[in-house]
DORODO-76426 format. One record per residue (C-alpha): residue in one letter; x, y, z. Coordinates in Angstrom, 2 decimals. Each point is the difference from the previous one (the first is absolute). Example, Ala and Ser with C-alpha at 12.3 -4.5 7.8 and 13.67 -1.06 7.14 Angstrom:
DORODO-76426
{atom "A"; {12.30; -4.50; 7.80}} {atom "S"; {1.37; 3.44; -0.66}} 
//
This chain:
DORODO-76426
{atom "X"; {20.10; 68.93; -11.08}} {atom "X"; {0.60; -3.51; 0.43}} {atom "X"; {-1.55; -2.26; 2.60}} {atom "X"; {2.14; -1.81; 2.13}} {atom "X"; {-1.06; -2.54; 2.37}} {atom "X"; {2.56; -2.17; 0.99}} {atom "X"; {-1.99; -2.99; 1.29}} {atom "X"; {-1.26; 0.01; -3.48}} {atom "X"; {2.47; -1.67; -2.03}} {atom "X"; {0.72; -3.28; 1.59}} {atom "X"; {-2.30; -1.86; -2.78}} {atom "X"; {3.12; 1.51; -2.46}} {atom "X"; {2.30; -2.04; 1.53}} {atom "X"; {-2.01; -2.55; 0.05}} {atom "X"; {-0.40; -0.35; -3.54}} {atom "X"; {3.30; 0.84; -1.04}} {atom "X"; {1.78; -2.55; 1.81}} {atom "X"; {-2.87; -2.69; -0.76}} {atom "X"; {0.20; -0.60; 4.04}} {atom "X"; {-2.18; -2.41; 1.66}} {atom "X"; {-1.95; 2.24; 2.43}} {atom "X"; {-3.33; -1.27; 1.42}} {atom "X"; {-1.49; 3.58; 0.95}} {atom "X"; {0.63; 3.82; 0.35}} {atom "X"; {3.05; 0.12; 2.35}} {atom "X"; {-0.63; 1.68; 3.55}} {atom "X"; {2.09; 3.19; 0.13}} {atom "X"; {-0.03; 2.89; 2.43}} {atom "X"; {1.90; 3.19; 0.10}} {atom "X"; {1.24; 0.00; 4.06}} {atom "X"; {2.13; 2.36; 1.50}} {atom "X"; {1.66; 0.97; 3.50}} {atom "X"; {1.56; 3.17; 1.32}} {atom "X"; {3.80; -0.04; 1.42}} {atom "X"; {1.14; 1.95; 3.02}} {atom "X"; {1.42; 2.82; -2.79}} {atom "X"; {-3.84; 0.56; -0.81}} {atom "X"; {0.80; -1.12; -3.32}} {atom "X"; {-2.55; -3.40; -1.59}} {atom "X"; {1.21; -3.47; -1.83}} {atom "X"; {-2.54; -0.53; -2.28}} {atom "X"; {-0.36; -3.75; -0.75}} {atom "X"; {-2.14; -2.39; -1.95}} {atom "X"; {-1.37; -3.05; 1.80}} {atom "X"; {-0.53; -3.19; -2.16}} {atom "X"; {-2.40; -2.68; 1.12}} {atom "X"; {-2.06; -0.40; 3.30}} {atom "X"; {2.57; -2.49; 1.83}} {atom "X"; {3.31; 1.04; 1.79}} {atom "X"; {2.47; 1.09; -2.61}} {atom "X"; {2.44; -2.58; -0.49}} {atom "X"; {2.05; 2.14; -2.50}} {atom "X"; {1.37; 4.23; -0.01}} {atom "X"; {1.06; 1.63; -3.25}} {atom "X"; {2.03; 2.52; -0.06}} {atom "X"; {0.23; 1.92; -3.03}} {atom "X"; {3.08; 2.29; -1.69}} {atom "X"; {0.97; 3.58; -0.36}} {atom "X"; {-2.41; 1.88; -2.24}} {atom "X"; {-2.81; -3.01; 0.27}} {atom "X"; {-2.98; -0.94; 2.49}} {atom "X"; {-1.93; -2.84; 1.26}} {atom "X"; {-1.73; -0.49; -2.92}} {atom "X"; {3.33; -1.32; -1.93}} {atom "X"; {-0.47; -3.15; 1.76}} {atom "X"; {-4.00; -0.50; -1.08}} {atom "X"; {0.69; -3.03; -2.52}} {atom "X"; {2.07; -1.70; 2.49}} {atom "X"; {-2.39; -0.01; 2.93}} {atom "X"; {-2.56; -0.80; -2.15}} {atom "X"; {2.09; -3.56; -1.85}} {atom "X"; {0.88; -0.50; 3.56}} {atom "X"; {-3.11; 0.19; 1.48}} {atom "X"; {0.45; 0.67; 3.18}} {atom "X"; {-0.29; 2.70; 2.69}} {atom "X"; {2.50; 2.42; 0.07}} {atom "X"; {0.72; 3.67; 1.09}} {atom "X"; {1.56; 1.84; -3.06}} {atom "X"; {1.30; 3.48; 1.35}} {atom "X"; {0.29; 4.08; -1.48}} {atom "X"; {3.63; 0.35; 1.34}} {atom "X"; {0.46; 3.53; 1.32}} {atom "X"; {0.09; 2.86; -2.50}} {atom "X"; {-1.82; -2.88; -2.74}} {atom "X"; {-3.80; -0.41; -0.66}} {atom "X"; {-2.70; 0.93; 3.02}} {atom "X"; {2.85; -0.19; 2.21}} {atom "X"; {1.67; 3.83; 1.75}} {atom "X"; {2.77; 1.32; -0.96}} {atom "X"; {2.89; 0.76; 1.94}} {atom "X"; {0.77; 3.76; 0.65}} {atom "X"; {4.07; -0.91; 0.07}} {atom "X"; {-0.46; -1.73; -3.21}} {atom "X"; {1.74; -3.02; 1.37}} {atom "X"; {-0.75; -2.79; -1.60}} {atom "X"; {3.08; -2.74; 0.91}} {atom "X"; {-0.47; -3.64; 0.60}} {atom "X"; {0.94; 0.01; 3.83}} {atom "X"; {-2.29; 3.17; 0.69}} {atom "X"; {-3.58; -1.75; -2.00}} {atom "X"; {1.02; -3.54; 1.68}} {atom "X"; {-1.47; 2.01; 3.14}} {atom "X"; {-3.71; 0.62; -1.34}} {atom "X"; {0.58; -3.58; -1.55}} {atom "X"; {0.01; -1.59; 2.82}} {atom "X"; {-2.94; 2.09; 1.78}} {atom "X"; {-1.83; -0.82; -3.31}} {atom "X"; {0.62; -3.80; 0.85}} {atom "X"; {-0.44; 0.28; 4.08}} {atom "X"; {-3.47; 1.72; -1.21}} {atom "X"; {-1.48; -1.96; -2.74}} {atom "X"; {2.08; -3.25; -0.44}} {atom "X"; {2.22; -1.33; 3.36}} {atom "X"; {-0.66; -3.39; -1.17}} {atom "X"; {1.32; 0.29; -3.86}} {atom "X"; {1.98; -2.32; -0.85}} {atom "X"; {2.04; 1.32; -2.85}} {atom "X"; {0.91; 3.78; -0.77}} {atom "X"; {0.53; 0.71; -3.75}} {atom "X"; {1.46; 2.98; -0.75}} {atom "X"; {1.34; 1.47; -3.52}} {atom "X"; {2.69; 2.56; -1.09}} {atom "X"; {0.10; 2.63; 2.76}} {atom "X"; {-2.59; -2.12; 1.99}} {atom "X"; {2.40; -3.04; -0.34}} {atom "X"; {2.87; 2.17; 1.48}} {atom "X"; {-2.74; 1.25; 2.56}} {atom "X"; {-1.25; -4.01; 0.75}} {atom "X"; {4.43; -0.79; 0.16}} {atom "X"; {-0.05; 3.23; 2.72}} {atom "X"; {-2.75; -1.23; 1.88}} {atom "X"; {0.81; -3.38; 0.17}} {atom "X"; {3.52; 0.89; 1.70}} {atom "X"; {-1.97; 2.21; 3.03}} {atom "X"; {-2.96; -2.04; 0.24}} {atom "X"; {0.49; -3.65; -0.72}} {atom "X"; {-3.18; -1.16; 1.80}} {atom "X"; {-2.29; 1.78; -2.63}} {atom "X"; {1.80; -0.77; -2.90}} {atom "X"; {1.44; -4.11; 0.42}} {atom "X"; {-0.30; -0.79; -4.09}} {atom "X"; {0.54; 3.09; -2.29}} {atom "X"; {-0.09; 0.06; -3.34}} {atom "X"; {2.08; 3.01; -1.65}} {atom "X"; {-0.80; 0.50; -3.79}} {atom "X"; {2.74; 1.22; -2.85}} {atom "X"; {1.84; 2.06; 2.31}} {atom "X"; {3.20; -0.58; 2.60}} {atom "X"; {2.20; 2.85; 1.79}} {atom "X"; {1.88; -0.47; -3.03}} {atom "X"; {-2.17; 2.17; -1.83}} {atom "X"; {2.14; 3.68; -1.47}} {atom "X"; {-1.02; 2.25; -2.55}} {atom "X"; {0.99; -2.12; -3.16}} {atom "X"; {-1.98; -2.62; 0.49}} {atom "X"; {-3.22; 2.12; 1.17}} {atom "X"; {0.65; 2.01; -2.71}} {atom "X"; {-3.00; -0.48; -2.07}} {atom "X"; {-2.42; 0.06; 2.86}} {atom "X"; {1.61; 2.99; 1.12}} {atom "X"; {-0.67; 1.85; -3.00}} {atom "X"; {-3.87; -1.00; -0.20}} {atom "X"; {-0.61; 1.18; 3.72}} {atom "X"; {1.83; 3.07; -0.57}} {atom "X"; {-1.67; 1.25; -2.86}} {atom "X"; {-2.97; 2.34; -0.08}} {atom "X"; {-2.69; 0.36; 2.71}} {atom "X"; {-2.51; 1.58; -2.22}} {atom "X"; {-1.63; -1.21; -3.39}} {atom "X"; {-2.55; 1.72; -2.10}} {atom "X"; {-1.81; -3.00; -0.53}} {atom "X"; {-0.38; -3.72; 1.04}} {atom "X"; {1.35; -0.99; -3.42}} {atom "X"; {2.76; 1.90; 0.29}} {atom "X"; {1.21; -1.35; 3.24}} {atom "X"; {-1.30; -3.72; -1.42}} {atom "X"; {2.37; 0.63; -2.53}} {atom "X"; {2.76; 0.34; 1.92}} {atom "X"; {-0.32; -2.48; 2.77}} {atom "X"; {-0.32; -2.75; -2.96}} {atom "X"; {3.13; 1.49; -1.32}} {atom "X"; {1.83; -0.81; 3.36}} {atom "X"; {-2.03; -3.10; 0.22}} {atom "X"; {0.39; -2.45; -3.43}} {atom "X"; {-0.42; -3.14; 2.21}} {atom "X"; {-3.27; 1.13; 0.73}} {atom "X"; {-3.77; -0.11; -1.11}} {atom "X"; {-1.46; 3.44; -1.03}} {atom "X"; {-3.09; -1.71; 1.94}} {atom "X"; {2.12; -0.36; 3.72}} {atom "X"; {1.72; 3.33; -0.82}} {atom "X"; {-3.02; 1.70; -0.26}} {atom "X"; {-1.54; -1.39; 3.30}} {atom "X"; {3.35; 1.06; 1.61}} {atom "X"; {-0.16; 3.43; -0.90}} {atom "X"; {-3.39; 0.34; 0.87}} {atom "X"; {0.45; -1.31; 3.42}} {atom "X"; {3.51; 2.18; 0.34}} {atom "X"; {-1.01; 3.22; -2.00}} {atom "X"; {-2.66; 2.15; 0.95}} {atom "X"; {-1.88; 2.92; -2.28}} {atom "X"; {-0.06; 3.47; 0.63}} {atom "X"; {-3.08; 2.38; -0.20}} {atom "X"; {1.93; 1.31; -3.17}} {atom "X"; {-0.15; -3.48; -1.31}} {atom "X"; {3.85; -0.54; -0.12}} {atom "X"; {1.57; -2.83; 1.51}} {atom "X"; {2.24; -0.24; 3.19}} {atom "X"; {1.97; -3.01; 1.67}} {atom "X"; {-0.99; -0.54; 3.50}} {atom "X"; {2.72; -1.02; 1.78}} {atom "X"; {2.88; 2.78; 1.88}} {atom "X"; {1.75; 1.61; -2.30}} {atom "X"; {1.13; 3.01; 2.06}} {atom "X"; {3.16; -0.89; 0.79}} {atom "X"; {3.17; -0.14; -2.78}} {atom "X"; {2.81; -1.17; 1.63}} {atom "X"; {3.17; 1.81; -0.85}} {atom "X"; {3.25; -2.63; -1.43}} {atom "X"; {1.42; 0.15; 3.70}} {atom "X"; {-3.73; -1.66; 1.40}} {atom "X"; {-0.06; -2.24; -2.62}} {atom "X"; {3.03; -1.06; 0.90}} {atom "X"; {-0.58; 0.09; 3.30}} {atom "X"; {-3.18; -2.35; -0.48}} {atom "X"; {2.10; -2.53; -1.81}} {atom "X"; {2.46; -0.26; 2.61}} {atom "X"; {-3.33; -0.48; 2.25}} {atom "X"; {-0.94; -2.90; -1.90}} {atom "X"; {2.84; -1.47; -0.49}} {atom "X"; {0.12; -0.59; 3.83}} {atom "X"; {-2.33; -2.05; 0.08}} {atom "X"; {2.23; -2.63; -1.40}} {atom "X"; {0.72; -0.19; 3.72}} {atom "X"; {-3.70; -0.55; 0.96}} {atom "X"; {0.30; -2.60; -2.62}} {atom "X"; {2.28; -1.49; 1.73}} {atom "X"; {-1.37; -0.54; 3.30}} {atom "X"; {-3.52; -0.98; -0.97}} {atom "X"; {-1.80; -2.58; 2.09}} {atom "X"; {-2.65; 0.10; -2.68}} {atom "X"; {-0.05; -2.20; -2.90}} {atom "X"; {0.66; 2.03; -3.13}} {atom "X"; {-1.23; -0.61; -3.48}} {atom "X"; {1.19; 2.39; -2.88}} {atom "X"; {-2.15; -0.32; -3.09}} {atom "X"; {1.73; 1.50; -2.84}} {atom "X"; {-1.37; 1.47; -3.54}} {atom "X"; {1.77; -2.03; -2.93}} {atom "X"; {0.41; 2.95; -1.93}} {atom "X"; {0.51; 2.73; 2.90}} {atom "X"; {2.90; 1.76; 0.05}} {atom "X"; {-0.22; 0.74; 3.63}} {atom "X"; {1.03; -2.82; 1.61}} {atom "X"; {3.11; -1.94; -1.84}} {atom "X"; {1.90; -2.98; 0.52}} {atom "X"; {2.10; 1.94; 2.81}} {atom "X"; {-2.18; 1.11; 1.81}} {atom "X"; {-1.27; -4.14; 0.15}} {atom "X"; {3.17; -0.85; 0.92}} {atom "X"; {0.59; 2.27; 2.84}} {atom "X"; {-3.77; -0.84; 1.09}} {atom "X"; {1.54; -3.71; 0.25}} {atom "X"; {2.92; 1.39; 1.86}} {atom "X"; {-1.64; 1.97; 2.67}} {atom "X"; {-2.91; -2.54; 0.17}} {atom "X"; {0.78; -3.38; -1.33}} {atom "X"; {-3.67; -1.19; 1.11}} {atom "X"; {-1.39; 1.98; -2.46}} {atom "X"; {-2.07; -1.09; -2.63}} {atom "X"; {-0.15; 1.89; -3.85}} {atom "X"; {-2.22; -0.62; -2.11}} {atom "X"; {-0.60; 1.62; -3.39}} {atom "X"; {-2.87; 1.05; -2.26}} {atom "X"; {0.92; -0.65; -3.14}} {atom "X"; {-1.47; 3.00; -2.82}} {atom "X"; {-0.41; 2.67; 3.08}} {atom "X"; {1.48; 3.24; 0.61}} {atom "X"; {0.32; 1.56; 3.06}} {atom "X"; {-3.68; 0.40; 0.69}} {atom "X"; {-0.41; -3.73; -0.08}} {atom "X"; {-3.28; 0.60; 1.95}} {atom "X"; {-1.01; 1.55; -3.14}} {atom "X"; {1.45; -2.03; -2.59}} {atom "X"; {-0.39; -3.41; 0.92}} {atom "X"; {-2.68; 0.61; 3.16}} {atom "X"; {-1.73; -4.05; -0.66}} {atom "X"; {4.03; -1.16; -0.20}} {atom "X"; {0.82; 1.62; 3.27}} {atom "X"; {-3.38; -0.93; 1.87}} {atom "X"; {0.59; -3.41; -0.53}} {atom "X"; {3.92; 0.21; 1.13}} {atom "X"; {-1.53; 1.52; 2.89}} {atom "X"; {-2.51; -2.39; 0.64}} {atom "X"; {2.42; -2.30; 0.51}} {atom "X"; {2.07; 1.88; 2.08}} {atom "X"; {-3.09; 0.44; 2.27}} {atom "X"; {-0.79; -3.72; 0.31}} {atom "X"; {3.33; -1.40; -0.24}} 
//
């Protein structure tokens, strides 16, 4: 069996990304229960109030955003979104933007009513767009990363496949071997870290993902979920927040269309893009984005 800690590996990032930290980050697991009787599991980063909270994608968990925090330096609140990580699952399997933004914003009410920025990625940026529109005073600069309402099945197409594949693996190396095969833009180094912190091993010693895979949506759902998101082109549209939309430069998610109907809906918006990334730009270029962030935050 192997050992997993997850407070254990910060020193790997560390080293990978040659980052100038002066000691052993404070990190906490924290969690609350909702009125459901359900728990949001959360990591807490630093000892000050968080200025900063993540919000991570479909099939991921708060540990995706570990590099970042850490180049940022700062406290932050990086969240298991429902049905991900330490966090419940949800018995109806419902796992849409507008329906999370809920335990979003008792996750910021809770642990972070002072944040000043809410960063949220794929399904968490659609989640972070959601919340914005219903609750403006927790949410008044978002960040949304490689993902817009303009999202369909082409263009998620490869993540799709990855996240849909098999729960189980006989070994580690077997489901390493995989995940870099959906992954070329990353280190075998980060993509082992990230399956360790979202795979767990079974008594039999074969691998399992951890995040809610008990639902397959028929083609009518899916469709129905698209049609879901693409509403909130409409949110978009009525945002008091400010809105910036970093984009992967080689993602195929978001495209110059999506961009311009960003600009349309919300001509305030900012884009910005990460040249080399994919969609996981978190994962791919985690010191690039920090620093864009960074900016954001002081600017």
């Amino acid at each position: 069996m192997i050992k997993y800690d997850e407070f254990s590996m910060f020193g790997e990032n560390i080293a990978e990304y040659s980052l100038s930290v002066p000691k052993t980050p404070i990190v906490s697991r924290i969690s609350i229960q909702l009125g459901d009787g359900r728990t949001l599991s959360a990591l807490k980063w630093g000892a000050d109030e968080p200025e900063v909270l993540f919000v991570h994608g479909s099939a991921q968990n708060a540990h995706t955003w570990d590099t970042v925090i850490l180049a940022m330096g700062i406290s932050a609140i990086a969240i298991d979104m429902p049905g991900h990580g330490h966090s419940s699952w949800r018995k109806d399997g419902n796992y849409e933007p507008s329906v999370l933004a809920r335990d979003v914003a008792k996750a910021i009410e809770t642990w972070a009513p002072n944040a000043k920025m809410i960063v949220g990625m794929s399904l968490g940026g659609l989640t972070t767009v959601a919340l914005a529109g219903m609750r403006p005073d927790l949410a008044s600069k978002i960040v949304v990363v490689d993902i817009t309402p303009g999202v369909n099945s082409e263009k998620s197409k490869a993540i799709t496949d990855f996240v849909n594949g098999p729960q189980s693996f006989a070994s580690f190396e077997e489901l390493l071997k995989r995940t870099i095969e959906h992954n070329p833009t990353r280190s075998e180094s980060s993509l082992r870290r990230g399956i360790l912190h979202n795979a767990k091993q079974l008594e039999d010693g074969s691998w399992q993902w951890r995040y809610d895979r008990s639902t397959h949506p028929s083609k009518e759902d899916s469709e129905k979920r698209l049609d879901l998101i693409s509403a909130l082109w409409e949110v978009i549209e009525r945002l008091k927040s400010s809105m910036t939309l970093v984009r992967g430069g080689i993602s195929p998610v978001v495209d110059d269309a999506d961009v311009a109907e960003l600009l349309r809906r919300k001509p305030d918006a900012e884009v910005l893009v990460i040249d080399g990334a994919g969609h996981s730009v978190q994962g791919d270029k985690p010191v690039e984005l920090a620093n864009a962030l960074t900016r954001m935050l002081r600017g």
